[in-house]
C-alpha positions in Angstrom: -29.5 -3.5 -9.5 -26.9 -3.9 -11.9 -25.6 -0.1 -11.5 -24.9 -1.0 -8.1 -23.3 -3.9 -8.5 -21.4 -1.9 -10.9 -20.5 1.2 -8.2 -19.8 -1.8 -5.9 -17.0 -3.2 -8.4 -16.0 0.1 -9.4 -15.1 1.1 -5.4 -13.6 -2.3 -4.6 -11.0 -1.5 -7.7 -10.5 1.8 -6.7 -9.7 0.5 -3.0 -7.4 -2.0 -4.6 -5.6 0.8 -6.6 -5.6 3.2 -3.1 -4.2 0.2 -1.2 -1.3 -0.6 -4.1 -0.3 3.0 -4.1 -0.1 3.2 -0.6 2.2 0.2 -0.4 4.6 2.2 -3.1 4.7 5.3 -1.4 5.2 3.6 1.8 8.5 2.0 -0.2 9.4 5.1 -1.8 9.6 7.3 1.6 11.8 4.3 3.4 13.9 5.0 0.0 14.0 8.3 0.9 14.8 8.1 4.2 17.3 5.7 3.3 19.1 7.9 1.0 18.4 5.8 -2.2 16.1 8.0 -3.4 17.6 12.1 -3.7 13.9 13.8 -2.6 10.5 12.5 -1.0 7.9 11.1 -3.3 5.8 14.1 -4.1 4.0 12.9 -7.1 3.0 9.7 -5.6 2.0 11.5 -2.5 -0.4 13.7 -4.4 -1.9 10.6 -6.0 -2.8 8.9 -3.1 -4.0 11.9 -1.3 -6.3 12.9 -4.4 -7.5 9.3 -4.4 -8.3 9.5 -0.5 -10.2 12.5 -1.1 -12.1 11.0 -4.1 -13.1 7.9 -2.0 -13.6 9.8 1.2 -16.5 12.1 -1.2 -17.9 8.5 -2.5 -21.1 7.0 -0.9 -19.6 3.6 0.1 -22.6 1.5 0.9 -21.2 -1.8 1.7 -19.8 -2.4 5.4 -16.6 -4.1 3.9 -15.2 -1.4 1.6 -16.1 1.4 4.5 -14.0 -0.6 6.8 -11.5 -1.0 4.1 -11.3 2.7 3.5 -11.3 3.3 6.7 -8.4 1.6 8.1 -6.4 2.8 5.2 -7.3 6.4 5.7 -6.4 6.6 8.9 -3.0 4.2 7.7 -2.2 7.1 5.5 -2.9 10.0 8.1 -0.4 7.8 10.3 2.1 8.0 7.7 1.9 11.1 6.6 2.4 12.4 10.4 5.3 10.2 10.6 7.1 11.7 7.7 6.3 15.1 8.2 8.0 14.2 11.1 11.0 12.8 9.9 11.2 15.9 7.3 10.8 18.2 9.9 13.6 16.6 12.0 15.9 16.8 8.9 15.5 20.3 7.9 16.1 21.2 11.5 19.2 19.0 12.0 17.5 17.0 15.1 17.3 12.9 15.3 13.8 11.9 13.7 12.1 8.7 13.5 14.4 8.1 10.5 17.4 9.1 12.4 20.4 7.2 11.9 22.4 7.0 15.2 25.7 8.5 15.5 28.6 5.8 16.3 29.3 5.3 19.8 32.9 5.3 19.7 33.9 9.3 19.7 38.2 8.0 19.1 37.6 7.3 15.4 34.9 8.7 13.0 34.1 5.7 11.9 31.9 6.1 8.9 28.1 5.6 9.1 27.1 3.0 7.0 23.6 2.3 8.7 21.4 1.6 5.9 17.5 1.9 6.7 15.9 -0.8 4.4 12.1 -0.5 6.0 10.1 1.6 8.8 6.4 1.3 10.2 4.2 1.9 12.5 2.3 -0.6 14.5 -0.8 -0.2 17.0 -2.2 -3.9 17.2 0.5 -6.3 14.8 -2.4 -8.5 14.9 -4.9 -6.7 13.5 -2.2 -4.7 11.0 -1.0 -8.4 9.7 -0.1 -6.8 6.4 2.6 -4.4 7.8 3.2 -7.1 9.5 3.8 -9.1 6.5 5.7 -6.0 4.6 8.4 -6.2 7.6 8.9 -9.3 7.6 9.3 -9.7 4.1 12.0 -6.9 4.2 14.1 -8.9 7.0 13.4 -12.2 4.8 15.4 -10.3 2.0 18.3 -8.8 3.8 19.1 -11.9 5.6 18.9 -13.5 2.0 21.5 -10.9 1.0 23.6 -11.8 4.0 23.9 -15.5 3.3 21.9 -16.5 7.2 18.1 -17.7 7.2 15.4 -16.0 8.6 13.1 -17.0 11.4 9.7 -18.4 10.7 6.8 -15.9 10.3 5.0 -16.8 13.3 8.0 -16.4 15.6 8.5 -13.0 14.1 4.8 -12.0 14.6 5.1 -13.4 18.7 8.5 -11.0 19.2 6.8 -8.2 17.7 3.8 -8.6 19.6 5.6 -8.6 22.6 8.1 -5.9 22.1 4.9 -3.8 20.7 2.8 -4.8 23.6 6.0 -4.5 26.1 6.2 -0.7 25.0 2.5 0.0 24.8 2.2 -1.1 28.4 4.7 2.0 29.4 2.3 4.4 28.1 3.1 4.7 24.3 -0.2 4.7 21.4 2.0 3.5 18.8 5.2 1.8 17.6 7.5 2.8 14.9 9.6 -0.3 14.1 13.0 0.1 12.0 14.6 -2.9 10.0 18.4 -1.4 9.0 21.9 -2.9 8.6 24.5 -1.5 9.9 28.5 -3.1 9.5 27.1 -5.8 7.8 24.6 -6.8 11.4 20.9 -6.8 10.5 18.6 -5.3 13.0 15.1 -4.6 13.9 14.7 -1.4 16.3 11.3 -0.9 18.2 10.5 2.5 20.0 7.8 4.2 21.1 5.5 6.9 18.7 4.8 10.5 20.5 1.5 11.1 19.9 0.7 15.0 18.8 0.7 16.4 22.7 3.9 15.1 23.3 7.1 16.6 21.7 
């Protein structure tokens, strides 16, 4: 009985550590991305990917932690589509989920200073309330840096949901939303996820 309980703890941690280094390498790529960070994460990368292999091999008995997994498998899979993705779109000089768009005004080159600070993907923001959370924390933080205040939490999680549930209705699976500032202006960008049929 005790051995069990023990497995039990020992899976819980091991979630808590998957989860943690999820949340970093989520950070580091938006670095990336970004252009504060010179090349992708590999090494964290490999360490979340050997953990979701270790946990995906493990007998997890209780209902919870399966669920747990679960969701942050298939978080991960998301992810790492996404930024294969954005790598590919890079290396092959097209606009990626990451793009930064070009400025509008084709008289001056102005220069880009579009800084992306956070990008994710959302399905249900309801039911993925800590990406939620993570977004809105990053919008907290830049408005902090620009002297304004932010909106309350619950009237940033109603605009999501309806922009998310706005594009969803016109046929898209998921949302990639994009928190960047860009000539000192902070702004939050929703579009629409191609799933793997479409280009």
């Amino acid at each position: 009985m005790q051995r069990v309980a023990e497995e039990l703890t020992e899976i819980a941690r091991e979630l808590q550590i998957l989860e943690a280094e999820l949340k970093r390498l989520e950070a580091e790529y938006n670095m990336f991305f970004g252009g504060r960070l010179k090349r992708p994460p590999w090494e964290t990368r490999s360490r979340v990917e050997n953990l979701v292999k270790k946990l995906d091999r493990t007998q997890i008995s209780n209902y919870g932690d399966r669920f747990r997994f679960t969701t942050l498998q298939s978080r991960f899979s998301t992810f790492v589509e996404l930024w294969e993705r954005g790598l590919r779109a890079r290396e092959e000089g097209r606009p990626g989920p990451f793009a930064q768009p070009r400025p509008v005004d084709s008289r001056a080159e102005a220069p880009q200073d579009e800084q992306v600070l956070h990008v994710t993907t959302l399905r249900d923001p309801m039911r993925e309330i800590d990406k939620l959370h993570a977004l809105y924390d990053q919008l907290v933080e830049a408005k902090k840096g620009s002297g304004k205040g932010a909106i309350p939490f619950h009237q940033f999680a109603e605009l999501v949901k309806k922009q998310v549930s706005s594009i969803r209705g016109k046929g898209g699976e998921e949302v990639a939303l994009r928190v960047a500032m860009k000539s000192g202006k902070l702004a939050l960008t929703a579009k629409p996820l191609k799933t793997k049929g479409g280009k």
